[in-house]
N, C-alpha and C positions, 0 to 999 in steps of 0.2 A: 770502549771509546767513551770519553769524559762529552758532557754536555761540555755546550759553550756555558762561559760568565754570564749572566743577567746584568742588562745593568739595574744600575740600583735607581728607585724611582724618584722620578723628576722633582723636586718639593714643588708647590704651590708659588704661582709669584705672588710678594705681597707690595703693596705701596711702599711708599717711605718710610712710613710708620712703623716698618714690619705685618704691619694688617692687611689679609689678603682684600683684593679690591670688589666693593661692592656693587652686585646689580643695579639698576636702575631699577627703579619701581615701576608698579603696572601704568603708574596716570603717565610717567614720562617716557615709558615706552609705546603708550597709545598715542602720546601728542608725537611721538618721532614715527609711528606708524601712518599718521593722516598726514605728516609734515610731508615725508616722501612720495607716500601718495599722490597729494595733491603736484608735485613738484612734476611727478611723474606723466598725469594728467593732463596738465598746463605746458607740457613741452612741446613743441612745433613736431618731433618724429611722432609723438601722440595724435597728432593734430590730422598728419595727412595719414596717418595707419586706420585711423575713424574715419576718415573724408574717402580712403579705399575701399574700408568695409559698408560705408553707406551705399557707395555706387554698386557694389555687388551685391547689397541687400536689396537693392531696385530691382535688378534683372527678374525675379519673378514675376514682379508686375508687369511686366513688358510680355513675359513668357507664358501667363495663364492668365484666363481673363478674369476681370475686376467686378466682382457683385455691385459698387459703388458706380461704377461707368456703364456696363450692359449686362443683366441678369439673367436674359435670356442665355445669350451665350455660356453663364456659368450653368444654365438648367441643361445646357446640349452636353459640356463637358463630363455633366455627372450621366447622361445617356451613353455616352461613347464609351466613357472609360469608368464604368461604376464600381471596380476595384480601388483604382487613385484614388478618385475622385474624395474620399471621406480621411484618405491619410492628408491631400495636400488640403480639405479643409482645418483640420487638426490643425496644420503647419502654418494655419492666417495664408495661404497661396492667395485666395480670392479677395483678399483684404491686405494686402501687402500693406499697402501708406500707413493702415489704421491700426497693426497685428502690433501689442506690447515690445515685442524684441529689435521690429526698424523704429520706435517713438525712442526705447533705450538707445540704440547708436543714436539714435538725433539729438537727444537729452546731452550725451556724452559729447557728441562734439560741438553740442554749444558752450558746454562747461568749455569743453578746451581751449577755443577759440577766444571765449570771452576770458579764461583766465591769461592768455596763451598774449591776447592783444591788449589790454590794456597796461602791463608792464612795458611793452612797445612803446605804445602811445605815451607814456610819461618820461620814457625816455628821446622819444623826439620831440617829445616839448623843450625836455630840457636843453636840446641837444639845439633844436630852432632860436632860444634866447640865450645862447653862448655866446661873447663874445668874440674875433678872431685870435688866435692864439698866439702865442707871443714869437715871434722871430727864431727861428733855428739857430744855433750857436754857429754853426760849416754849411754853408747854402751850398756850398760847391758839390756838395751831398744831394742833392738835389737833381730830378730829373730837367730841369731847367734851371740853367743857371748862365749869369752872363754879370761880369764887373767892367770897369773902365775908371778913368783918371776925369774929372770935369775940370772943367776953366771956371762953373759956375759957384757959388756960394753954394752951402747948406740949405740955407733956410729957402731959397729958389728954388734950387730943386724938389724941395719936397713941396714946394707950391707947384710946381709941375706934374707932381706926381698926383695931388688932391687932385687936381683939375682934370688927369687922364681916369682917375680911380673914381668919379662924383658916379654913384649908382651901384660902388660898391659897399659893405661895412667895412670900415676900416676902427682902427685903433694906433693912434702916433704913442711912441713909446720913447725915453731916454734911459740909454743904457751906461754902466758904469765907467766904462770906456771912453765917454762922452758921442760916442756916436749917435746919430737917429735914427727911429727905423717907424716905418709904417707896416702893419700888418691889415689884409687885406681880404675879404671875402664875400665870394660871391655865388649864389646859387641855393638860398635857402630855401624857397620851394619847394625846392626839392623833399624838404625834410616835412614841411607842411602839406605839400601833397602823401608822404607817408601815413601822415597823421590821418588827413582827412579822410584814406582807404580804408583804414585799420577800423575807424571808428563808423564809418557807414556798413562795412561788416556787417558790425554788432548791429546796428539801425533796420540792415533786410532782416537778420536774425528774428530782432524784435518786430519787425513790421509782416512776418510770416507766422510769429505767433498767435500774434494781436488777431491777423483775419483767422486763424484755426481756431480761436477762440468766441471770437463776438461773428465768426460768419456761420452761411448758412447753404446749403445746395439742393434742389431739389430737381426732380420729373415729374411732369405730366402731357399726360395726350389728349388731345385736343381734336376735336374733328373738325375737319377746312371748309364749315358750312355756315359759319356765324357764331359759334358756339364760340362763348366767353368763360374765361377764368380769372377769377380774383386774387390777390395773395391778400388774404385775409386772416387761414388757416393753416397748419399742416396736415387738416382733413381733405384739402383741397389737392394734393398731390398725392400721383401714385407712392413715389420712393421719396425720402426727405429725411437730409441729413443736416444734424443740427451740431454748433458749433458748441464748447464743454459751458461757455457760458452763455446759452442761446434755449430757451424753453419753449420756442413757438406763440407767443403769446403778445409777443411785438413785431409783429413782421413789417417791411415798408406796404405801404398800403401803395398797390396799383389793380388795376385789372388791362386785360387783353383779350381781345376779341380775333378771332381767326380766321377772315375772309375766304381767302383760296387757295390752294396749293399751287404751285408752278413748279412744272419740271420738263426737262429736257434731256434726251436721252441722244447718243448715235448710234450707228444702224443697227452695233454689232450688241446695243441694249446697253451700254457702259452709260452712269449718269453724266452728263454735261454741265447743266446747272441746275439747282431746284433753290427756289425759295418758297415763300408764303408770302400776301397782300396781308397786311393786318392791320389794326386799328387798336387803342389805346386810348387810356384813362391814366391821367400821374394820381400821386398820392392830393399835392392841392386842390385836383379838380373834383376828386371826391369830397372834400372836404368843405368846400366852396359851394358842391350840390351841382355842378354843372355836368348837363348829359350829352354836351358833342364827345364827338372821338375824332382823336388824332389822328389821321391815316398817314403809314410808312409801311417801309417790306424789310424782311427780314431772310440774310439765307445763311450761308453756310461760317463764310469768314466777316461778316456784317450781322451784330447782335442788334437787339436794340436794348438802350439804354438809359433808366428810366427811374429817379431816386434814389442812386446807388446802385440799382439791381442792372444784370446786366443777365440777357432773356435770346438764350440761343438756338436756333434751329437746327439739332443732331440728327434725325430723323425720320421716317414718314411710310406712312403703310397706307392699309383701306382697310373699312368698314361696310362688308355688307347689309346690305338692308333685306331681310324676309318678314312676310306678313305671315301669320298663322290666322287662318278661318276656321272655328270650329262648326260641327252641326248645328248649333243652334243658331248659326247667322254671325254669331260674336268675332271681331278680330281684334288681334294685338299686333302691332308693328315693331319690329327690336331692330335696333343698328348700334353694334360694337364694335371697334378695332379689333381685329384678330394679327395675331404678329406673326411677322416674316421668318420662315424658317429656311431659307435659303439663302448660305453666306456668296452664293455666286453673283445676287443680286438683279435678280428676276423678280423678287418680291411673293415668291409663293407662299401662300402664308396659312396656318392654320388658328381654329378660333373656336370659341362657342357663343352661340346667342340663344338664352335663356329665358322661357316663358312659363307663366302660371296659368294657368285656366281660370274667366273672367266668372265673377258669377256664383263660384263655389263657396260654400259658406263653413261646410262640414271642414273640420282639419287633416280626419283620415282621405276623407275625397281631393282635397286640394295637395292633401301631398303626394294622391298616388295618380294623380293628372296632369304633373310639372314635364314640361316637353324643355329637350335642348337641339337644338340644329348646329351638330357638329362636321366637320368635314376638314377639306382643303380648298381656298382661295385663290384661282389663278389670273392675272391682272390681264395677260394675254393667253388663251389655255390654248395645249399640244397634246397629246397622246404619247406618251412615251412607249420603247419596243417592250413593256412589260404590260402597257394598257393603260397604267397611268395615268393621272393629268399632272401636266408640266407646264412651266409657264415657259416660254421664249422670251419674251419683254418684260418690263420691268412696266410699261405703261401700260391705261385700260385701252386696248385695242378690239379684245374678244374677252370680257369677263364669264367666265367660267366657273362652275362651282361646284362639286362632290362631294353633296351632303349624306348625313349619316343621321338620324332621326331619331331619337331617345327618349323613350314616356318612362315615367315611372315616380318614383324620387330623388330628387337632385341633391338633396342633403342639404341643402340651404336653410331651414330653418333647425337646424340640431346646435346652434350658435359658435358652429367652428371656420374658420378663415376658409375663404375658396377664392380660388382661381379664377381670374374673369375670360381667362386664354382655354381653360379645358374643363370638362366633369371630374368629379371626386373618382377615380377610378375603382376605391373600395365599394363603393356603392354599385357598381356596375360587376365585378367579383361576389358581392354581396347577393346579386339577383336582384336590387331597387330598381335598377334598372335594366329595359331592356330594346334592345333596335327593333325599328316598325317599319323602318322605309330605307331605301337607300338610292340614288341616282344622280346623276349626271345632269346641271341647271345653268342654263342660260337667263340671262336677265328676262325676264318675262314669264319662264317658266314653271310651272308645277309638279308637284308631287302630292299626291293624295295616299291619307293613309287608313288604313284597315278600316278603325271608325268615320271614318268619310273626310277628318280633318284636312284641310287643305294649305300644304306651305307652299307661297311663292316668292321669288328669286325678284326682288323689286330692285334693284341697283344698287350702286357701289358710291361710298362717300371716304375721298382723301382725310388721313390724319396726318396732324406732325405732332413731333415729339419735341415738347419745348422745354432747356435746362433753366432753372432760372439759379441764378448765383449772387449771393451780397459779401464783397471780403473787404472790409473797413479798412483791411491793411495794403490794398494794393496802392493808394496814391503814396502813403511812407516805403513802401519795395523801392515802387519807379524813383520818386524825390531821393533814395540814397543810393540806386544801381547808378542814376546821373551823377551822383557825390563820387560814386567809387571808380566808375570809368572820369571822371575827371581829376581823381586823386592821381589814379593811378598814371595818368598822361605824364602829370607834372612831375611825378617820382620816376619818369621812363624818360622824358624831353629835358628836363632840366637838370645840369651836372653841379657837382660843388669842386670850386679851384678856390685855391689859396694861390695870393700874391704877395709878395714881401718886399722893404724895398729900406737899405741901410747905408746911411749917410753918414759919412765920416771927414771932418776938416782937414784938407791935406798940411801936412807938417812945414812949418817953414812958409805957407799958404794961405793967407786966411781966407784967400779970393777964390783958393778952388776947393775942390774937394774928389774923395773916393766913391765913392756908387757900386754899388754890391745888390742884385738882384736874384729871388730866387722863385722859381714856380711849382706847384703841385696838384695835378688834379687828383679828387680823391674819389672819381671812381675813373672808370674807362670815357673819355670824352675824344672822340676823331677832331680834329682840327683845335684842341688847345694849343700845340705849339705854335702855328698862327696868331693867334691871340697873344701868347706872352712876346712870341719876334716884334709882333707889333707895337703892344706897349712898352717893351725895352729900347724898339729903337726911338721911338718920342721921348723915352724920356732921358735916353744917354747921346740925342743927336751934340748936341757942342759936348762932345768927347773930346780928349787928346789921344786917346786909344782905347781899345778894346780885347776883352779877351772871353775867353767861356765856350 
């Protein structure tokens, strides 16, 4: 059996010329590469396909907690689950807003929007200084349409017709026919209200960069006893987040002074209300040298705010206070915030409070003399069925405390960062340190350790946790979310119609004339055909008849 025929090969198509047709070069196939690109970028499906994958690139902030908002809780996450815990750091989880790949979507769908909107907006400019358009050849085409016979002139009627149209744009026109016509329109708003949406966009766009940019965020804790803080520094804050063009080096100058804590709980220990009494200094009064303070409070949804800065109440623990007595008569007094490790909101909270031995000059002696008073903090203490202390309240009703006593060396002078909530535990691993005491302390109480040292449980001082925040760009957000919710009314409430209106000298008549009316709303408007009944009948009342 014969193979099949081949066919024979295709030739080459060539131009006109006979010359087959040439590629394009590299430079015009990279401009039709960026051309479509961009084309493709700038399209409105681009637009909300980036404005989707933003939204779903948010959910892990919502979903793992934020290094930037509470630290603590990211330090529980890597206890609980210390397998995750190093992949979802890898992934930016803890830093979601700040992690390279959600600034890319935000990057891209500014590109898009801003390419996506301004071809918009030029085209509703153009579209706002168009005249009315010129008269349809067959009105009768028309979703409204009504003609009649007048008794009136031409030139009347269309003086009838200015006088019911005054608040419209119009354009009178003569057609070759010799007929008149007025064209008629109304509802440009409408197109300005597009404009003015489109283009306040872009204004929050810019006014969210602007404050990422020149703003600034920061924490610190503050004890509720008088104790003041300056924004002078960003030595002055625990955590402080600086904007890309923000160096810490101009900050607004205020200070704040933290008089008391106030809280309020119900039975069942749920908070009610907490604020702080507090008192203040603006940036003028330092500046002026003047030392009253301004007394206001400050809580939960009531900042205060002061230069720009705007200084919020997130917050609030305790501070126990212990005195260490050594043998030779010598004491030291420490009072730190120790933080709440109980999300139930009891406030049980653990800490360390750190002492040197006063006195000692030698440096091997001073460093193997460093005492910590670690434990747990209970605002109101229980016993729990393992022995336990546990707090029931959130408030101090029965301050409690289960210290754990540690001499040795704390690692604080080897010049590496430490913890002010807990001891280096490699040094405790290490043998630097080691426990001497341990027990159970009521305010008042004592523990005495091996060398006679004597720590006592002296009381308990409220903190709060103040955020302070400057974003240059929130009065431009607010001044164009108002632009945009008021753009947006006027492009939703206000419709565009077209009205037309064609006068022709009746034949054999010079006294009357034909009347030929036509209407069009160009979007969806309820009640336009009211409107146009009503202006046809005014203006075709001395009719000899009617039709349409």
């Amino acid at each position: 059996m014969s193979s099949p025929p081949t066919a024979p090969p295709t030739p080459p198509q060539t131009s006109s010329g006979g010359e087959p047709p040439s590629r394009p070069g590299p430079f015009r196939a990279g401009a039709a590469l960026l051309r479509n690109t961009w084309r493709g970028l700038t399209s409105m499906r681009t637009a909300l396909v980036l404005l989707f994958l933003l939204a779903v690139a948010a959910l892990p902030g919502a979903l793992f907690p934020q290094r930037s908002l509470n630290a603590f809780l990211v330090d529980d996450f890597y206890a609980d689950y210390p397998a995750a815990a190093p992949i979802v750091e890898a992934l930016g989880g803890f830093e979601v807003f700040a992690s390279p790949w959600f600034a890319a979507i935000y990057l891209l769908l500014m590109i898009s929007l801003v390419g996506c909107v301004l071809p918009r907006s030029r085209e509703y400019w153009r579209g706002m200084r168009q005249p009315p358009v010129a008269i349809p050849r067959n009105l009768s085409r028309l979703p409204h349409h009504v003609s009649g016979a007048s008794v009136e002139a031409p030139e009347t009627v269309l003086g009838r017709a200015r006088t019911l149209l005054r608040g419209w744009r119009t354009v009178e026109r003569s057609e070759v026919d010799g007929s008149r016509t007025v064209s008629a329109e109304k509802g440009y708003l409408r197109e300005t209200g597009n404009l003015v949406f489109h283009l306040s966009l872009i204004g929050i766009l810019l006014g969210l960069a602007g404050g990422k940019m020149y703003g600034y965020e920061g924490d610190v804790i503050i004890r509720a006893d008088g104790t003041e803080f300056c924004n002078s520094s960003v030595l002055g804050y625990d955590t402080f987040r600086a904007g890309l063009r923000v160096d810490g080096t101009d900050l607004n100058q205020f200070c704040v002074r933290v008089d008391r804590f106030n809280g309020s709980w119900l039975p069942n220990g749920q908070p009610a209300t907490f604020g702080a009494d507090v008192a203040y200094q603006t940036g003028e009064d330092l500046r002026n040298g003047r030392t009253s303070w301004r007394p206001t409070d400050i809580s939960i949804n009531q900042p205060l705010r002061t230069d720009g800065d705007r200084i919020y109440l997130t917050g609030y623990g305790y501070a126990p206070e212990f005195t260490v007595t050594w043998p030779d008569g010598q004491s030291r007094t420490g009072e730190i915030q120790w933080r709440p490790v109980d999300l139930s909101g009891t406030q049980l909270s653990e800490g360390a409070t750190k002492f040197e031995r006063p006195g000692v000059t030698d440096p091997e002696a001073r460093r193997t003399t460093q005492l910590a008073v670690t434990g747990t903090f209970a605002p109101t203490g229980a016993i729990d069925q393992q022995g336990r202390l546990a707090s029931v309240h959130p408030d101090l009703r029965a301050p409690t405390a289960d210290v754990n006593v540690l001499l040795g060396d704390l690692g604080i002078d080897d010049g590496r960062g430490q913890s002010i909530f807990a001891v280096d535990q490699q040094q405790i691993d290490d043998g630097e340190l080691r426990s001497v005491a341990q027990d159970r302390l009521g305010i008042g109480d004592t523990v005495r350790l091996p060398d006679g040292t004597v720590v006592r449980f002296d009381g308990v001082t409220p903190w709060v946790n103040l955020q302070v925040g400057y974003d240059p760009g929130q009065v431009w957000v607010l001044m164009f979310s108002m632009l945009m919710v008021g753009g947006l009314s006027l492009s939703l409430l206000i419709k565009r119609r077209r009205f037309w209106v064609r006068v022709q000298a009746t034949d054999g008549d010079p006294t009357g004339s034909r009347v030929e009316l036509g209407g069009l709303a160009r979007t969806d408007r309820a009640g336009y055909g009211e409107e146009f009944d009503r202006l046809s009948t005014e203006l075709l009342a001395p009719t000899q008849n009617k039709d349409g």
